[in-house]
N, C-alpha and C positions, 0 to 999 in steps of 0.2 A: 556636541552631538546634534545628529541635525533630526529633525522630525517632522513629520507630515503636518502638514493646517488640519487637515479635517482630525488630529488626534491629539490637538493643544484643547487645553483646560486651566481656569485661572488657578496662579497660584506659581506655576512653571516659571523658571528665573532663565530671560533673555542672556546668553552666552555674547551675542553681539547685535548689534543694533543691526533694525532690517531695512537694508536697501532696495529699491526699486531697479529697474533693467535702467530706466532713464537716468540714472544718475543719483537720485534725488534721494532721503530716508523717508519710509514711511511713520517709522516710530524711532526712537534713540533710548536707551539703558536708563541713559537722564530724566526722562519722563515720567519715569514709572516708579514708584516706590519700591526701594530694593529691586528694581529690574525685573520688576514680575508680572504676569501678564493678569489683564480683567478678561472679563466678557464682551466690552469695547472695542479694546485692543485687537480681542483676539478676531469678533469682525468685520474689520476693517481690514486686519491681514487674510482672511479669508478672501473677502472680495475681490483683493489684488493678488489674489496666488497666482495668478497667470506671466504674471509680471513680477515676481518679485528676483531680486538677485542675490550670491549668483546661482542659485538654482530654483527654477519653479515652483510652486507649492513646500518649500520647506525653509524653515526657521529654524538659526543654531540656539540650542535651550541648552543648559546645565546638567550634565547626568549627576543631577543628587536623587538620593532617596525618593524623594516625590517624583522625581520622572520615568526612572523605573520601574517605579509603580504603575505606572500607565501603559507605559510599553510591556508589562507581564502582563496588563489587563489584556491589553490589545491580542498580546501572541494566546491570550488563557480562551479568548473567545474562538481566536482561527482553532483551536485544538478542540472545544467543544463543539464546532461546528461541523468538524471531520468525524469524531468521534461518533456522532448522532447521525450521521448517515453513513456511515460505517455499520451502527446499529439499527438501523434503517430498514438493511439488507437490499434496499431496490438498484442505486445507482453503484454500490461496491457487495460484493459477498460478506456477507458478516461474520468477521473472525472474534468478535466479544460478544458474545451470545450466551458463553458460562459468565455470571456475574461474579463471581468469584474472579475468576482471570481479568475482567475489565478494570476490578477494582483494583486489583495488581499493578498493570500495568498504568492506570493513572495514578495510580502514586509515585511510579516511577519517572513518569512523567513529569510529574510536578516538581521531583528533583532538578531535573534538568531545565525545565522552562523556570527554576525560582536560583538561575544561576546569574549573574548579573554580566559577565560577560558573552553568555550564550544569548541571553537576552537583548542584548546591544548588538550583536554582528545578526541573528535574525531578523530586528527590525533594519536594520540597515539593507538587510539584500530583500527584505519584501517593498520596500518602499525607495529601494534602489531605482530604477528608473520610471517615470512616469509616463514616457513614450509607448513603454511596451508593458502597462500593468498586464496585460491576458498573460501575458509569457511569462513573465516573474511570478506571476498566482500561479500558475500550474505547476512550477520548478516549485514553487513555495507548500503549497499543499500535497505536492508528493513525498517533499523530503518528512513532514510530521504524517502520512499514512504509512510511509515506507518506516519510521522511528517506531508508531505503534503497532505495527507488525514484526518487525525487529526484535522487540521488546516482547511479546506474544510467543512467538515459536520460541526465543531465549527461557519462557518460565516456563514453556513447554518442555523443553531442554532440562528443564531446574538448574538453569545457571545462577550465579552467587548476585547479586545487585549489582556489586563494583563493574563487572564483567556487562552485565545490561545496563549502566548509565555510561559507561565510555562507548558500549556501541552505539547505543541513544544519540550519543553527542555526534557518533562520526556521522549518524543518519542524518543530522539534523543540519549540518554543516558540507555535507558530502559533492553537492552539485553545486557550488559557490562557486565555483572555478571556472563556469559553465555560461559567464555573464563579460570574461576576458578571453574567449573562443574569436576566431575570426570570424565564426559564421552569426556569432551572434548580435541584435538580436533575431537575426531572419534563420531561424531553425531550418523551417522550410529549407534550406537550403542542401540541408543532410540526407534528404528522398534523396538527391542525384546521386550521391557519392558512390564510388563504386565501394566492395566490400575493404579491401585495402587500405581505402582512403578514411575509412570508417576508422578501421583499427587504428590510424594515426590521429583524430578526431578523439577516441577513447584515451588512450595516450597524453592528449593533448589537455584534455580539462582533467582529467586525474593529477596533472602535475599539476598546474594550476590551481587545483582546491589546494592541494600541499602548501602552493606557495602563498596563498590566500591566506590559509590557515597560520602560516608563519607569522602576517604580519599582524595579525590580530593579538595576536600577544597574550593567549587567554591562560590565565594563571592555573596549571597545572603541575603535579608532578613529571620530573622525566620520564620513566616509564610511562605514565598513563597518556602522555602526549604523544610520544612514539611509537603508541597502540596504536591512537588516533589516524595520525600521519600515515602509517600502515594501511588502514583503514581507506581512507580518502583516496591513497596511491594505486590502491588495486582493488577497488570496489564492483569492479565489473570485467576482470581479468585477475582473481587468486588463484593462488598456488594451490592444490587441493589436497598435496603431500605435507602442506606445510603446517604440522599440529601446533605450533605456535603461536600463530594467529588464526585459533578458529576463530574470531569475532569477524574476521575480514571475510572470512566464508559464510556467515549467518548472514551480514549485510548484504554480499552479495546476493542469495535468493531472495532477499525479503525485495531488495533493487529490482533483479529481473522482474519479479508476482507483480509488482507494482505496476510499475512501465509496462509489460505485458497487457495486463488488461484495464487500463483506465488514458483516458485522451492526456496528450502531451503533444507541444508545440512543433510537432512533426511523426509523418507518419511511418517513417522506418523505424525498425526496434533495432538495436544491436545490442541484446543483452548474450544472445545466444552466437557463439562463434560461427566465424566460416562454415570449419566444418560441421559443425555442427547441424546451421540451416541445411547444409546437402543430406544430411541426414533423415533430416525432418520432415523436407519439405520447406518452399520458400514460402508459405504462407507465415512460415511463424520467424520471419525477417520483417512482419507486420504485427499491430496488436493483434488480439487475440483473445476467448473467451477463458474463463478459469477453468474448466474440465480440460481443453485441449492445454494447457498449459503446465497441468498440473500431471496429464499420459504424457508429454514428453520429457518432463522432470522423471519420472518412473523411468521411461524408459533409457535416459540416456544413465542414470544413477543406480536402479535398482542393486541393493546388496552391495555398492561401492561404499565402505565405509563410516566416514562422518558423514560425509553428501550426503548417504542413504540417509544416517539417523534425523537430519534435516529434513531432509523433503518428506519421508514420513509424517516426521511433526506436521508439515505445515498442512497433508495431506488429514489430518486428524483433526489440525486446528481447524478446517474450512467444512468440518464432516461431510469429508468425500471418502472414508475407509472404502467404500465399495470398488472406487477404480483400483488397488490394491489386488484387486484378484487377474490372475496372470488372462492377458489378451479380451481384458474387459471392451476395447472399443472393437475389437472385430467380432465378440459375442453381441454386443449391442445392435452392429450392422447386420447380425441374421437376425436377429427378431424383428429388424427393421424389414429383412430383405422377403418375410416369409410369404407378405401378403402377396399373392402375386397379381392382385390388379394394381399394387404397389401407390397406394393410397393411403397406406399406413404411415403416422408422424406422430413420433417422439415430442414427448412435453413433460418440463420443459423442453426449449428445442436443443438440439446438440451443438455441442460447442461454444454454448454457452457461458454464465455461471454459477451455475444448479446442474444437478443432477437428474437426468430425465427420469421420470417418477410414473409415468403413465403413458398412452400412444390412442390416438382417436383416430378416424377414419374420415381421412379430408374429401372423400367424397359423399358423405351422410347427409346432408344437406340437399341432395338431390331425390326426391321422392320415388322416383322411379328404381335407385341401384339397391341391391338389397345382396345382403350378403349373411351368413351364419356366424360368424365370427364378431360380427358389430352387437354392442351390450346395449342394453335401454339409458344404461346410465350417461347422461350429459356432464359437457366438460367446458367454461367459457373461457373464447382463447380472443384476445385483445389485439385489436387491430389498429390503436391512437385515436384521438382525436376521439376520444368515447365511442367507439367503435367497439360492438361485441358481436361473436357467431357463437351459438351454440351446437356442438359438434358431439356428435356419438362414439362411444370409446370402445375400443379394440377390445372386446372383454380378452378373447386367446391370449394375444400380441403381452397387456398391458401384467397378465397372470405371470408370462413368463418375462415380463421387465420386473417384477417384485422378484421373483425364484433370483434372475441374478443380480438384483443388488443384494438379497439376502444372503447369497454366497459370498459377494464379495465382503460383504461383513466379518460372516464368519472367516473367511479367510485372515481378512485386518486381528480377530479377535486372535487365532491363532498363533500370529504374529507377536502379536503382544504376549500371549502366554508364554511363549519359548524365550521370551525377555527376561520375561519375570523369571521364570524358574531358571535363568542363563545365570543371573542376577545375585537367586539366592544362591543357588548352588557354589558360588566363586565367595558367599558370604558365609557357607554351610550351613543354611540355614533351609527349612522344606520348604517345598514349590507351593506351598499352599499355605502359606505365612498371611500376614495380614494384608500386605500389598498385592499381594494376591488375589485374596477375597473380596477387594476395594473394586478392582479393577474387572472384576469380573460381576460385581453389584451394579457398578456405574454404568458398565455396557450393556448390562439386560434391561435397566430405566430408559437409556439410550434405544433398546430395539425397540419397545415398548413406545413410545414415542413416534420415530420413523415407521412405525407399521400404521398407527395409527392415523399418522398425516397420508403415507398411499392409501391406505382404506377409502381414504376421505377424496384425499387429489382427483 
């Protein structure tokens, strides 16, 4: 098993003796007692990484027990580092924000990173080339954001464990295929492609993680590997009639959310089809903020079945229920549209991933304009580089941005109630059973809450 220099540690038993590009050994098995490395050893091979053979910066060590260990150290840190800015909220929207749910989903996590063959084929594709680390980090940190979101809308879902660690897995494993592409590693390359060539491109690393996946040989059951394989084959093209494998359907949205709105080693998206972008608009053949992302999920799904009961969740996981209420972006564009010295801006700003929460008057700042509508109340809106304006808020505008995110709550709230009582009723049980009362507690703490933060906003 080969391993990075910067991630040896004494004690690690040398697999073979490390050679130099020129020919020569640096160290031999011989040396060492039981072939195990010091603090010496190890820099000395640091220094020569550059050079060593036959590959750069890596040494074959022994996958025992103590190396594994290292390498679950290694992948335990990339997942708390995701995880923490994920809860962050600034550079990703925060889908674990109920602590409950977070702590769900790292447990489940910990299954899957405390597996010893999942563990081996991840270090291997994160420290697979060192020509192109940017590009393997970004493939590499998307596949565990896309696994923790995967994992999220699935306990959303209240799917069984078994069901959320083989999709875990397929997450976790899913873009490996994506490092024996032609284009790779110059992504870049994928802007040009026409839409066509794309879909061949999609095609292309889906069979390849398949066959990737083959040869890794990771000890599973049949079935649960031919979930798997499923899984990786159609991650970004499922079948959406096909009730068999909803897992391949959950991956797929948590894959589009992901790639959608966070950087990756190129700037075309293709999560959403052909036809799809003619639908949309060609903006969203590009990333894209979490609200616009989450209104074309609505609109292409709404009331379509499992998709629906998906994009729901994940529309609940992200607490946006307010897009939920029917023709929320073109309600938002007349309260935008009402000012008519048309000075009025939404904030957050639209298209974002937040919810615009309040609207200020980007001409207040100019002592001379005065208008009936602009409130006393200040709003400070960030420009980088510690850069602040303090800006006067639409008292009108910002009155009726609360009226309809409040609607669209209650709309969301509605929703859910004709669930619940869909629910009981098929159990014969009355609409107003415990799950009932639970869910209708949770969401008044919940409004309680978001009224409190507009108040403030």
């Amino acid at each position: 098993m080969q391993m990075h220099v910067d991630d040896l540690v004494p004690d690690l038993e040398l697999e073979s003796d490390v050679r130099l590009q020129a020919g020569s050994f640096l160290i031999t098995r011989k040396e060492l007692p039981g072939g195990r490395l010091n603090e010496k050893v190890i820099k000395s091979i640091r220094i020569f990484a550059s050079q060593l053979a036959p590959v750069p910066y890596k040494v074959d060590v022994k996958a025992d027990e103590r190396a594994l260990n290292k390498l679950k150290g290694v992948l335990d840190r990339d997942v708390t580092r995701i995880t923490q800015r994920i809860s962050e909220g600034k550079e990703y929207p925060n889908f674990l924000d109920d602590e409950n749910l977070q702590e769900k989903v790292m447990r489940i996590m910990e299954k899957l990173i405390s597996n010893p063959d999942l563990i081996t084929h991840m270090y291997e594709f994160k420290i697979g080339d060192s020509k192109n680390d940017n590009v393997i980090s970004q493939l590499h940190d998307h596949s565990i954001r896309l696994t923790l979101l995967t994992i999220a809308i699935g306990l959303k879902l209240r799917w069984s464990i078994i069901s959320l660690v083989n999709a875990g897995m397929a997450g976790l494993l899913h873009d490996m295929g994506i490092i024996r592409t032609k284009v790779f590693p110059n992504l870049q390359k994928l802007n040009d492609l026409l839409p066509n060539e794309l879909e061949i491109y999609v095609k292309e690393h889906q069979k390849l993680g398949v066959d990737l996946f083959g040869e890794q040989k990771v000890t599973l059951l049949p079935f649960t590997k031919q979930e798997i394989v499923h899984m990786i084959a159609n991650h970004h093209r499922p079948d959406f009639n096909d009730m068999r494998h909803k897992t391949t359907i959950l991956l797929f949205f948590a894959e589009l959310l992901d790639e959608m709105i966070t950087p990756m080693p190129h700037k075309v998206r293709y999560n959403f089809t052909p036809d799809q972008i003619r639908k949309l608009g060609e903006k969203f053949a590009r990333r894209n903020g979490l609200m616009n992302v989450l209104l074309a999920l609505i609109k292409l799904y709404k009331g379509k079945g499992f998709a629906w009961q998906i994009v729901s969740s994940i529309v609940s996981l992200f607490s946006m229920d307010e897009l939920l209420i029917e023709g929320y972006e073109g309600k938002l564009k007349e309260i935008v549209d009402f000012c008519h010295f048309k000075f009025a801006v939404p904030y957050p700003p639209l298209g974002g991933n937040a919810l615009p929460r309040t609207t200020y008057c980007n001409n207040s700042l100019s002592s001379d304009f005065k208008c009936e509508h602009m409130s006393q109340g200040k709003i400070e809106i960030y420009f980088g580089a510690g850069k602040v304006k303090d800006y006067c808020k639409c008292a009108i505008l910002t009155n009726r941005l609360h009226q309809l995110n409040k609607a669209g709550r209650e709309e969301a709230e509605n929703l859910k109630r004709d669930k619940v009582a869909k629910k009981a009723d098929k159990a014969g049980k009355s609409p107003d059973d415990k799950e009932m009362k639970e869910s209708v507690k949770a969401k008044a703490a919940e409004e309680k809450i978001k009224e409190g933060k507009e108040k403030s906003g």
